[in-house]
C-alpha positions as CSV (number, residue, x, y, z in Angstrom):
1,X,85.0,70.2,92.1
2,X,86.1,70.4,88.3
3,X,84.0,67.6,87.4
4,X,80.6,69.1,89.0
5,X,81.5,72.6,87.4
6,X,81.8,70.6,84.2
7,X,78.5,68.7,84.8
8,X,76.6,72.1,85.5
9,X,77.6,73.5,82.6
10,X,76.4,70.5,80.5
11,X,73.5,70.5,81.9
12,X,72.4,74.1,81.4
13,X,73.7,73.3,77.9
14,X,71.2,70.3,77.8
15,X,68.3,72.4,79.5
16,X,69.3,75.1,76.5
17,X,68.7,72.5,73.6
18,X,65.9,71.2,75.1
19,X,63.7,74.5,76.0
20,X,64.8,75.4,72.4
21,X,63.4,72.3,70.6
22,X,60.2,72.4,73.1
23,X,59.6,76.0,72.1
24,X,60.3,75.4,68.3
25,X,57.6,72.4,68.7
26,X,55.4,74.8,70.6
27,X,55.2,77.3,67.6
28,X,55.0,74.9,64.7
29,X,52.2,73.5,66.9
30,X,50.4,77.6,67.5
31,X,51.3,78.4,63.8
32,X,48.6,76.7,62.2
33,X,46.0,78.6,64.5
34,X,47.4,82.0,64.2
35,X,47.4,81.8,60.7
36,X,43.7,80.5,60.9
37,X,42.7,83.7,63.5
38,X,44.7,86.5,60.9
39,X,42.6,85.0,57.9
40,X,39.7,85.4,59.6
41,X,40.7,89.0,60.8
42,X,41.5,89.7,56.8
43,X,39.7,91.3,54.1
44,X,38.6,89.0,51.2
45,X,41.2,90.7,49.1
46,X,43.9,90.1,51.4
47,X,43.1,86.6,51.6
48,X,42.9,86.1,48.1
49,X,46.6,87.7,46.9
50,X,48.5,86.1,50.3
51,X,48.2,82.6,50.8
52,X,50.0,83.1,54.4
53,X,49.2,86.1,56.4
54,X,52.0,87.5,59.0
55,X,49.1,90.3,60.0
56,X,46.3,91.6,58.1
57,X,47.2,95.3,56.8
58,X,43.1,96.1,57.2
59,X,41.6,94.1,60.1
60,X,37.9,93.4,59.6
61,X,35.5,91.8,61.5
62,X,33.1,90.9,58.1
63,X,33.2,87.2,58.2
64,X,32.2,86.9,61.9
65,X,30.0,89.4,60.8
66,X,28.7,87.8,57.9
67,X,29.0,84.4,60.2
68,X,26.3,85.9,62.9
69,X,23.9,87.4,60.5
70,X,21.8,84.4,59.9
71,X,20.7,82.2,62.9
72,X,22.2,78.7,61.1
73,X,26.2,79.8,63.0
74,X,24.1,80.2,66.4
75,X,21.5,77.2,66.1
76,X,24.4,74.6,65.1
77,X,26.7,76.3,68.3
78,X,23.7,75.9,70.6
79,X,23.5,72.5,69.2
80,X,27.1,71.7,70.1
81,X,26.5,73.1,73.2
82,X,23.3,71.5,74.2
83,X,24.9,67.9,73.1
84,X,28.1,68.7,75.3
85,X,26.6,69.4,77.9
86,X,23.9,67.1,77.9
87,X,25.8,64.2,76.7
88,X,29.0,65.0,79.3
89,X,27.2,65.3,82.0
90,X,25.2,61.5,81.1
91,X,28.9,59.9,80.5
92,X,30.4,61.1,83.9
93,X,26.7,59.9,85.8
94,X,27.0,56.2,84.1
95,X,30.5,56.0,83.7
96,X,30.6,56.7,87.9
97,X,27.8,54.6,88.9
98,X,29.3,51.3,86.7
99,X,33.0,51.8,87.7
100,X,32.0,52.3,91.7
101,X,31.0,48.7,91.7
102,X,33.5,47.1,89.6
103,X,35.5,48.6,91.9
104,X,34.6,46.4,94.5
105,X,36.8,42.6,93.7
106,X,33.4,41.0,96.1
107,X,31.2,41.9,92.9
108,X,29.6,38.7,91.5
109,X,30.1,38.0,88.3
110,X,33.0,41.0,88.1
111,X,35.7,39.2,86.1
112,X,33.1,38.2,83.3
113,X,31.6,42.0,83.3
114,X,35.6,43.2,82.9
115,X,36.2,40.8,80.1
116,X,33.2,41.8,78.3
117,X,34.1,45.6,78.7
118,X,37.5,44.5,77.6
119,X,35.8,42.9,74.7
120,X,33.9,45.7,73.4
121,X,37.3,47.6,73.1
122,X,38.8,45.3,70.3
123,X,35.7,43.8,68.5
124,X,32.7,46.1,67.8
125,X,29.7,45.9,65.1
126,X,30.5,48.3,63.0
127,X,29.1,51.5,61.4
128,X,25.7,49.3,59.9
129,X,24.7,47.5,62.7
130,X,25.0,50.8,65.1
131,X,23.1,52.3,62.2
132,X,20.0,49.4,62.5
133,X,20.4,49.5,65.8
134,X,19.8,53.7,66.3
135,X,17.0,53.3,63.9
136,X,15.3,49.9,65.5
137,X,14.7,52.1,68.3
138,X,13.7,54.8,67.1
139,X,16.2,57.2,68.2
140,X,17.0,58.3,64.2
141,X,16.8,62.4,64.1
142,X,17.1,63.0,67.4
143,X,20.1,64.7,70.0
144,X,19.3,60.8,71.9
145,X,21.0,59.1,69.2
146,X,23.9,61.3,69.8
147,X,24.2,60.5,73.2
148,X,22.4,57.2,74.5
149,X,24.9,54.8,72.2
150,X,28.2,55.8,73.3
151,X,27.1,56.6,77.1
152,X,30.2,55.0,78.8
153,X,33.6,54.7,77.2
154,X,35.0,51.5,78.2
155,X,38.6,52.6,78.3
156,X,37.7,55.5,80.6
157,X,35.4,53.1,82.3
158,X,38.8,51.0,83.4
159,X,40.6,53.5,84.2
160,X,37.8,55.2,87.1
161,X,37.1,52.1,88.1
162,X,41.1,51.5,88.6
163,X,41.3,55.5,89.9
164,X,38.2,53.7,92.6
165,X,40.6,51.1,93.9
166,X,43.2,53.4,94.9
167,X,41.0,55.1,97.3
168,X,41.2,53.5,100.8
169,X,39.0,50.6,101.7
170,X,39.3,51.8,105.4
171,X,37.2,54.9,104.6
172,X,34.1,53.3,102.9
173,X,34.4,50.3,105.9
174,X,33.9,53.4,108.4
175,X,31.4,54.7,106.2
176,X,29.6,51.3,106.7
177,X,30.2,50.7,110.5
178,X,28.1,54.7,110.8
179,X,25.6,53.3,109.1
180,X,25.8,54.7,105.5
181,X,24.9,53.2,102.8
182,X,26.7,52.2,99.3
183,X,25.1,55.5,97.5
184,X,25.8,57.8,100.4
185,X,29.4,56.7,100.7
186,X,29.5,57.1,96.6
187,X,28.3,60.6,96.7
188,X,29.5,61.9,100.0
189,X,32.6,60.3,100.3
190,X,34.1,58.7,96.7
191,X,33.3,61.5,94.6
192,X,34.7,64.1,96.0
193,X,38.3,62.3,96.7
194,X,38.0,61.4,93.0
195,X,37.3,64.9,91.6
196,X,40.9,64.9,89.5
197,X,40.1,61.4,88.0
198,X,36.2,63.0,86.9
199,X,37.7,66.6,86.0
200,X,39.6,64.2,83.5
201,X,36.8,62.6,81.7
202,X,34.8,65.1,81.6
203,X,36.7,67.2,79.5
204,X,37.5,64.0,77.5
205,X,34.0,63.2,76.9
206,X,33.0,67.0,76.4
207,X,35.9,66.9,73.3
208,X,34.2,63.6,71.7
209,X,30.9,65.4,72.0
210,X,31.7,69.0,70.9
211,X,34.3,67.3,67.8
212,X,31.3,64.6,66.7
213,X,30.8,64.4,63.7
214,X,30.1,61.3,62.2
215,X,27.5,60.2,64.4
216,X,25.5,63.0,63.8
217,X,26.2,62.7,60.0
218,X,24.7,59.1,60.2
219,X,21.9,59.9,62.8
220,X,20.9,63.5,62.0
221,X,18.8,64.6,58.7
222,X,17.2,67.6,60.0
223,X,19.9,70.5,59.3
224,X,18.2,72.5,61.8
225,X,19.9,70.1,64.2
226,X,23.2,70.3,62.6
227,X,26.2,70.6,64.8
228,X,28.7,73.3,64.4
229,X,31.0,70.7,63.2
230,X,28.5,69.4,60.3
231,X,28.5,73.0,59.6
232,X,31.9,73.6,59.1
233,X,32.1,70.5,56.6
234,X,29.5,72.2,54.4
235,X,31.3,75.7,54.3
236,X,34.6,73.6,53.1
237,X,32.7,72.0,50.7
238,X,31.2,74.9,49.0
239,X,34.2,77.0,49.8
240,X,31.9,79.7,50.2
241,X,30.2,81.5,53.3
242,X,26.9,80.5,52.3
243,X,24.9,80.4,55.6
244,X,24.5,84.3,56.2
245,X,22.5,86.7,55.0
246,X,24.5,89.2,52.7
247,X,21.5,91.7,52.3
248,X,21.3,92.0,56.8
249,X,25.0,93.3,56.6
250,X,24.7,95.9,54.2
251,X,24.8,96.9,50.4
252,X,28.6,97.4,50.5
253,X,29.1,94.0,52.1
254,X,31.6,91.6,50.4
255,X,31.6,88.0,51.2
256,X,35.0,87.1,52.0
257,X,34.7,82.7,51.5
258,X,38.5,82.4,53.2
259,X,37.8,84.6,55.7
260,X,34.2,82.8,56.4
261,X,35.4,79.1,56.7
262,X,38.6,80.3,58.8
263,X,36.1,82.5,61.5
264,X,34.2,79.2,61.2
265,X,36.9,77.3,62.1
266,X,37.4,79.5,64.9
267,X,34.1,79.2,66.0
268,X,34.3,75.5,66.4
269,X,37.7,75.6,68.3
270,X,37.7,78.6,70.6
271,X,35.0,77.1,73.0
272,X,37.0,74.3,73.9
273,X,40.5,75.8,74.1
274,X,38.8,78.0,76.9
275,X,37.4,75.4,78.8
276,X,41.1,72.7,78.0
277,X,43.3,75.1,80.7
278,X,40.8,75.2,83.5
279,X,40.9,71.3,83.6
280,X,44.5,70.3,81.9
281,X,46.1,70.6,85.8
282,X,43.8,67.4,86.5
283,X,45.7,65.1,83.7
284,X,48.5,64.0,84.7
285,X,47.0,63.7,88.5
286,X,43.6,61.5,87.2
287,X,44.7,59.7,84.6
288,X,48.1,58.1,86.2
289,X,46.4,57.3,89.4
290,X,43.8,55.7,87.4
291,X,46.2,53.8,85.4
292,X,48.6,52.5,88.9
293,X,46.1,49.6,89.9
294,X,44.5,47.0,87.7
């Protein structure tokens, strides 16, 4: 009896140190975007005298302001959007339709297709190459070239294909025996038991897409289809708020540069922190099931 007293009380001391060290790692983890939210929030002068800000003394809104009063901030967010969207919603559709029959161990030809997908995860061409290849067919300047190249991830492609194998043969051999066909019993029947597993990629695909940046540096010369990420990079790099219009805020106006490329920052993050909790439930469930079978 002494010795399972004893062992309680270690283990609340245990579950002490570790909910303390988790909650340390939690803040050190929030700090860095609290800090970016309060710059945003102060006043150019604020900015400029504190180089960390607990709370701004006078909240002001002028670098969202300042951010909005131009359509560039906008455009390259409707940009973002547009490619997320788009380019998610193309990932999960091919991703789905090439896993559902690798799936299947009676596909001809399946160990050679699986090698090569395996392949393509080690070697690749390179930045050059992808570069010819984009411009050879003549997808240079557009959202296409944003989205066609990387259509299907192959490590996501293994692991909803491994996520398909886990689902009972029985079901899609009853399917069969009721007459149904292969895209019936994909639609009607697969999909919907595998809704963690898509849930999963979606919102890793949708992070590639809204975070890309290099691609559309490479592809993309018209700034008018600039991401919000390209964006960003050029308010760092003139470390000034240089894509508003000071005259459509007012004569007082002063154009706070801290303030503008830390409410740009926000820009670029908020959309996909709001989306992240609505899906984060399906991790854990869609990407260890996918991960059980091989």
């Amino acid at each position: 009896m002494k010795s399972m007293k004893t062992k309680s009380v270690s283990s609340r001391i245990a579950d002490i140190i570790i909910y303390t060290i988790l909650t340390l790692f939690a803040l050190v983890t929030l700090l860095p975007f609290y800090n970016i939210l309060v710059g945003s929030l102060a006043s150019a002068r604020e900015n400029a005298l504190n180089p960390f800000i607990l709370w701004p003394m006078e909240p002001t809104l002028d670098a969202y302001r300042y951010m909005i009063s131009s359509a560039t901030m906008p455009r390259a967010l409707m940009v973002s959007i547009y490619i997320t969207v788009i380019g998610t919603a193309a990932n999960i559709a091919m991703t789905t339709l090439m896993a559902w029959p690798l799936a299947h161990k009676s596909l001809k030809g399946r160990s050679t297709l699986m090698f090569l997908i395996t392949f393509t995860m080690i070697f690749s061409g390179g930045m050059i190459p992808n570069y010819f290849i984009v411009r050879a067919t003549g997808l240079l300047n557009s959202f296409s070239a944003l989205i066609i190249p990387s259509l299907i991830n192959a490590f996501n492609l293994i692991l909803m294909k491994n996520f398909f194998q886990s689902i009972p043969a029985s079901l899609e051999e009853s399917a069969k025996m009721d007459g149904y066909n292969d895209l019936f019993i994909l639609i009607r029947i697969v999909i919907p038991l595998s809704l963690p597993a898509i849930a999963t990629f979606t919102l890793f695909y949708a992070v590639g897409h809204w975070n890309s940046f290099m691609n559309v540096l490479l592809y993309i010369n018209d700034p008018k289809k600039w991401n919000i990420q390209i964006l960003l990079r050029q308010i760092v790099i003139l470390s000034q708020g240089g894509i508003g219009d000071a005259a459509s805020v007012g004569e007082n106006f002063v154009i706070p540069p801290q303030g503008v490329k830390m409410a740009a920052i926000m820009f670029s993050t908020l959309p996909i922190l709001i989306v992240y909790p609505f899906l984060q439930k399906y991790f854990t469930k869609g990407v260890l099931a996918g991960s059980i079978k091989g």
